[in-house]
C-alpha positions, 0 to 999 in steps of 0.5 A, a space after each residue: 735334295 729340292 733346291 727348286 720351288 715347282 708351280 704347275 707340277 707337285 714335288 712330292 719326294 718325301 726322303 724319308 720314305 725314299 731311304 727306307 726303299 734304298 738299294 732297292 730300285 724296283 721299289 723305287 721305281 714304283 714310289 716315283 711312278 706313284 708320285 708322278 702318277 698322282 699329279 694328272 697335269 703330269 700324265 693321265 690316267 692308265 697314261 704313260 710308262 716308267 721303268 729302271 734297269 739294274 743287274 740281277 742274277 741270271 736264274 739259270 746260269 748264275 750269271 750277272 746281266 741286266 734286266 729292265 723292269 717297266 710299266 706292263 700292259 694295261 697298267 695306271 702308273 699312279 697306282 702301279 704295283 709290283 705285280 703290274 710290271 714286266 721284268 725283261 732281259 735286256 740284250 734279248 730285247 736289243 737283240 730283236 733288231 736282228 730280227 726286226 723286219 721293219 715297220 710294215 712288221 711292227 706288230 709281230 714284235 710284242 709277241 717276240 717280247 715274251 721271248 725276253 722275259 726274266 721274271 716269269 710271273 710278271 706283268 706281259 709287256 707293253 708297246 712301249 717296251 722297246 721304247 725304253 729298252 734302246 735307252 741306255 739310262 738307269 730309270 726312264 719317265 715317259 709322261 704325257 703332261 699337258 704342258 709338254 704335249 702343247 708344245 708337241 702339238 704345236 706346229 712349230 714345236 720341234 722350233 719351240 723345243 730347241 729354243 725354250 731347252 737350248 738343244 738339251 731336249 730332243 725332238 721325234 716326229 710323231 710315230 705310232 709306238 713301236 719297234 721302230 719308235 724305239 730305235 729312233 729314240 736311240 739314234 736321237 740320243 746318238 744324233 743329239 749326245 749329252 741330251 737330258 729328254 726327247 719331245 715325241 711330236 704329239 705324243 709326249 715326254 721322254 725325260 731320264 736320270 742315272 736314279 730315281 730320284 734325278 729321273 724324277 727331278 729331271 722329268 719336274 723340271 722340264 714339265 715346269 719349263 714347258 708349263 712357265 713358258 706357256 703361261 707366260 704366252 696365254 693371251 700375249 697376242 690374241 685372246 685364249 680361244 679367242 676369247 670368250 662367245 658364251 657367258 655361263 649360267 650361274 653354277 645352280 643353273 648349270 647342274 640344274 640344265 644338266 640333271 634334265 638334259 642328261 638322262 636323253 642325252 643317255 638314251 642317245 648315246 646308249 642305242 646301242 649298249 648302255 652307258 652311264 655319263 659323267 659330268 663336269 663344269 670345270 672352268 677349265 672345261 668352260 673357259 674352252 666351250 664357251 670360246 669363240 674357237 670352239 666351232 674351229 678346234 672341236 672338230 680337229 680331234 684330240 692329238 695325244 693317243 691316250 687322248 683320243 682312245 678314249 675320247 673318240 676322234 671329236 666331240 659333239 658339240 648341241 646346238 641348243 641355247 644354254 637357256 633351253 626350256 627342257 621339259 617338253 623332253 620330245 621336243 628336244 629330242 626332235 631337236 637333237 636327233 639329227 645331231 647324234 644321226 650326224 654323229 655317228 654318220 660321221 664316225 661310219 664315214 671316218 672308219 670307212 674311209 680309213 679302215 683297212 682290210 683286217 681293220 676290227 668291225 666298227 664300234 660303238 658310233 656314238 659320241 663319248 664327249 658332248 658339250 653344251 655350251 654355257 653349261 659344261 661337258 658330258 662323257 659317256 661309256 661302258 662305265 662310270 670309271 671309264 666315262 670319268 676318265 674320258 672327261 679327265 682326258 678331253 680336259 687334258 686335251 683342251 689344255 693342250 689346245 689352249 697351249 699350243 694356240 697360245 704359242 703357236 697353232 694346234 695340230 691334231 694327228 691326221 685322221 688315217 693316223 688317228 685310225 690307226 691307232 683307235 683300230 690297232 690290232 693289238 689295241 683290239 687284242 687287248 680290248 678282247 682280253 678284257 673281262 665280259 661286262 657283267 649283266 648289270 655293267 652300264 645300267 644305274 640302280 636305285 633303291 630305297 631306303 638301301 642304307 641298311 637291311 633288304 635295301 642294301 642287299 639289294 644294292 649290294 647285289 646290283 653293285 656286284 653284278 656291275 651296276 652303279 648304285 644310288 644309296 639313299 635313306 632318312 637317316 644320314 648317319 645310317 646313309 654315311 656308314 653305307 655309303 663308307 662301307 660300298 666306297 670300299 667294297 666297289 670304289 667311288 665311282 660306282 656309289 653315290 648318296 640321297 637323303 631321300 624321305 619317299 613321302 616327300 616330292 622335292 626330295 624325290 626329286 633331287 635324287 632323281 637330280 642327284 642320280 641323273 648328274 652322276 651316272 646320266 640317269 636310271 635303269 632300275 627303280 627298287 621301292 623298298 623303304 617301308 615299316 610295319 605296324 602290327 595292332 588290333 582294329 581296336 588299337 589301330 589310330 589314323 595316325 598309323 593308319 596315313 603312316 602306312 599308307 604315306 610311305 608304302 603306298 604314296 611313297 611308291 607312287 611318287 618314286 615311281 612317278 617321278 622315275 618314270 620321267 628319268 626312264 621315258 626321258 632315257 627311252 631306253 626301257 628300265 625296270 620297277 621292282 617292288 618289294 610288297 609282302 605276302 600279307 599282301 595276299 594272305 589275311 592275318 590278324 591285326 593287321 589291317 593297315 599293313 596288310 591292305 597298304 601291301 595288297 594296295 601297293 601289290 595292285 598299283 604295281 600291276 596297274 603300273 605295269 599295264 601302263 607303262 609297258 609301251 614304254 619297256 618299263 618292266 613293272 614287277 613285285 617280289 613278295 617277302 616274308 619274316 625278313 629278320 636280320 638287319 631290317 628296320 621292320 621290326 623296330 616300332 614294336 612291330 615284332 611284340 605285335 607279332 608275337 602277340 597275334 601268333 600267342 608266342 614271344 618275341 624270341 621265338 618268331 623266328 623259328 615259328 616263321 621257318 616252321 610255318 613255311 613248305 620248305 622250313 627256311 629262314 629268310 634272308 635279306 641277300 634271299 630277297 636281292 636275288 629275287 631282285 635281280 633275276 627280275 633285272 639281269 635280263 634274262 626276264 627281260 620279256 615279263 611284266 606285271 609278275 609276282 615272285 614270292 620268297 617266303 620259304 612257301 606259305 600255302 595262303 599266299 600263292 598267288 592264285 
């Protein structure tokens, strides 16, 4: 067992769980993936591949032959399981070259792949397939570690290789994967018998062991040697990144910055479909943007193709001081125009002078990196996993760059073969295999006071249509529990928290920070927090009537005010959707202060509506009733004045609310989040200033 002590990668075999799977090698397969794929200085996100051949029994002829079980296509070894991987014949596979026409025929290989596949139900194969397949060895990584690629990416670093592993490491020239990187991988190992890995130049590390367990050994150790040699040379003769141009703010200073600079940043990025953003001020992601190489490197492209499959082939780095006054919003907008319309006049250029004449339409033109000096770097894409992963991997990409400028000079791939690569015909395939993007896929909701009741229906529909969601509630404990339960059902990314209190401005405030850090701003604005007081004229006091008027009326305004500036900030349009009341139309008794407070919220919306419609914000109501289960609404005594006014109890409201209306329904919270989204899924994406009733049909209340 470890013998060793590893510093810049994670030893995480745990032998008690290693024995458990013994003389099953797919499982173990699967648990040093797992471990390996939880250390991301060892291989990115949906990055790299790992397999293990053994013998199995052929299914149809009884017969013993050998079958490799690898990484399928489109999975994340960090969290691969079973199901995610291809099972292949491997004769069948080496027997291809037969076949094989040579590199101006790579293509045509994958779909022959299906031709050697052992277990029908597994995973379709990857590119990588063969790369693996003309292998002799037992259990194979291919990682793309930091350390390994720096040294791939350098420009001495097939002399690097030789020297640092004493000739036990191989070196391959860089090459699209393929048919033909596979073969060559074969004849390096020819070339170079008794080796224990071959560096693929710019791409990454191929390492191997006769088990699992010295596969992963032996992928640690050469990962740590190239981490130790690196360290050993960061600032040994010049500066790293030529040391240091920009001084950072302050940490409050940098979110500070950013909260207001990312919702246009959004609106620039989203010209063509939404996007949400991503992030980050790592200091790692410091150290290189505030260097003086920025200007020199930034523009070079990223090396590794993970990297840049995700990233685009540069950043954009903004031209504004980190002290930038930002609230004249159009003024930075002037400011920065010409940099996206440089941008994407650059990337039109880069496709037209590399594409080829079956060569995809161009996509998306505008950048997915942005860095602001002194401040930290945004990412932006189709959606939150997506964006984060993308600032994962350009951080990937800067500690490659910091190890190859320490040991030597960086190298990028040239920009025919980074065309190559983003345009593949088979990365293309794979791209329209994908599923559609759901209607809300890209846009950001928030909805008040959606810890509980109408609220989180409301956000857990959004969420199930694919957008991402800003919890929030005065209750913290309620706030948590809903936080918890979305974490679960949507994942992480797509779910953060408020405390948010709508009669208070500063906190309103925050969340519009909070929402605009972690997803880049607002699309959709639900004003749903809200209570009832149901008493006489006689009994009704002025502390209930500010009450009501605090939080339904004002508290719509503020929240209102204060996404308007996100939305015209983002220039990309949004909506508004009010949750009212039919009491907002209909005349009841005791209820004096809810029912005019509803009726004012209902005309503010209109108001708001005819305002803000130049600007494609969509303003529109959604008018409930006798919404029962799980709603704060009934709390504070407000079903006993009910009840009283109707000359009923308590525990037959319900029935008497169904039995009032055209259609004798009940009315649910999940009723009132469809309501929501028909307004938001687009397709009424033409109206403004509507009202939409759901209450089961109550006569009084059509709105007339």
């Amino acid at each position: 067992m470890q013998t060793k002590t590893y510093q810049h990668v994670n030893y995480l075999w745990d032998e008690e769980v290693a024995k458990s799977l013994e003389g099953d090698e797919v499982a173990l397969l699967l648990y040093r993936s797992n471990i390996l794929g939880s250390d991301l200085r060892i291989t990115n996100y949906g990055g790299g591949n790992t397999s293990c051949k053994l013998v199995d029994k052929d299914p149809l002829t009884g017969e013993e032959v050998e079958v490799m079980w690898i990484k399928g296509s489109g999975g994340d070894i960090g969290t691969l399981k079973k199901s995610g991987l291809a099972a292949l014949y491997v004769e069948r596979l080496r027997n291809l070259e037969r076949v094989y026409r040579g590199i101006d025929h790579e293509d045509e290989m994958v779909e022959l792949f299906n031709h050697c596949i052992f277990d029908l139900s597994s995973k379709a194969p990857s590119i990588d397939t063969p790369l693996h397949g003309f292998l002799p060895f037992n259990h194979i990584d291919h990682l793309h570690p930091d350390a390994a690629i720096a040294i791939a990416a350098a420009k001495d670093g097939k002399r690097i290789t030789q020297e640092l592993f004493n000739g036990t490491i191989g070196w391959v020239d860089w090459q699209k994967p393929g048919f033909d990187l596979g073969l060559q991988l074969r004849d390096c190992l020819a070339q170079n018998p008794g080796i224990r890995g071959i560096m693929l130049g710019s791409h990454g590390l191929f390492t191997w062991g006769d088990t699992a367990y010295e596969c992963y050994l032996n992928s640690l150790d050469v990962i740590e040697t190239c981490a130790s040699y690196l360290e050993e040379n960061y600032g040994k003769t010049r500066p790293v990144f030529g040391g240091q141009n920009v001084e950072s703010l302050a940490a409050e200073g940098r979110l500070a910055q950013a909260a207001s600079i990312a919702p246009i940043l959004r609106g620039f990025c989203s010209s063509e479909r939404p996007m949400v953003g991503h992030f980050s001020d790592d200091v790692r992601v410091l150290e290189f943007i505030n260097s003086n190489d920025l200007d020199k490197l930034a523009p070079l492209g990223t090396s590794c193709p993970d990297h840049f499959l995700r990233t685009k082939i540069q950043p954009l780095i903004l031209n504004l001081d980190k002290d930038e006054d930002l609230s004249d919003v159009e003024t930075i907008k002037t400011k920065l125009l010409p940099l996206f319309e440089g941008y994407r006049a650059m990337y039109t250029d880069y496709y037209e002078s590399c594409k080829h004449a079956n060569s995809p339409a161009i996509r998306d033109k505008n950048p997915v990196i942005i860095i602001y000096p002194g401040v930290g770097m945004f990412a932006f894409a189709k959606d939150k996993q997506t964006a984060r992963v993308a600032s994962e991997f350009y951080t990937n990409a800067i500690n490659v760059m910091k190890g190859a400028e320490a040991v030597s000079q960086y190298t990028s791939l040239p920009r025919q073969e980074a065309f190559n690569i983003e345009y593949w015909l088979l990365e293309e395939a794979k791209l329209q295999r994908m599923p559609k993007p759901k209607a809300l896929s890209g846009k950001i909701a928030l909805v008040t006071g959606s810890a509980g009741g109408i609220g989180k229906a409301i956000a857990k529909r959004f969420a199930q249509e694919g957008a991402v969601v800003v919890l929030n509630d005065m209750n913290k404990e309620r706030l948590a529990d809903a936080k918890a339960e979305f974490d679960g059902l949507f994942g992480k990314d797509n779910v953060t928290t408020a405390v948010l209190d709508v009669t208070n401005q500063e906190q309103i405030e925050e969340a519009m920070k909070i929402a605009s850090l972690a997803f880049g701003g607002v699309d959709i604005i639900v004003n749903n927090a809200g209570l009832s007081i149901s008493k006489s004229i006689e009994d009704h006091t002025q502390k209930d009537w500010d009450l009501l008027y605090n939080v339904l009326v004002k508290g719509q305004f503020l929240v209102t005010q204060g996404a308007t500036k996100v939305l015209k900030a983002q220039n990309i349009g949004g909506d508004i959707v009010n949750i009212v009341s039919k009491n907002a139309l209909v005349s009841g008794p005791n209820n004096a202060g809810y029912g005019s407070a509803k009726a004012a919220q209902l005309h503010l919306s209109r108001l708001n509506a005819a305002e803000l419609g130049a600007s494609k914000i969509r303003v529109n109501v959604v008018n409930p009733d006798a919404v029962i289960s799980d709603s704060n609404i009934w709390a504070g005594g407000w079903a006993e004045g009910r009840a009283k006014a109707y000359g009923i109890t308590v525990a037959e409201l319900p029935a008497y609310y169904a039995k009032r209306t055209l259609l004798n329904e009940i009315i649910l919270p999940d009723d009132i989040a469809n309501a929501c989204f028909a307004f938001v899924g687009g397709e009424l994406n033409k109206s403004t200033g509507n009202v939409l009733n759901v209450d089961g049909g109550v006569a009084m209340a059509f709105v007339r």
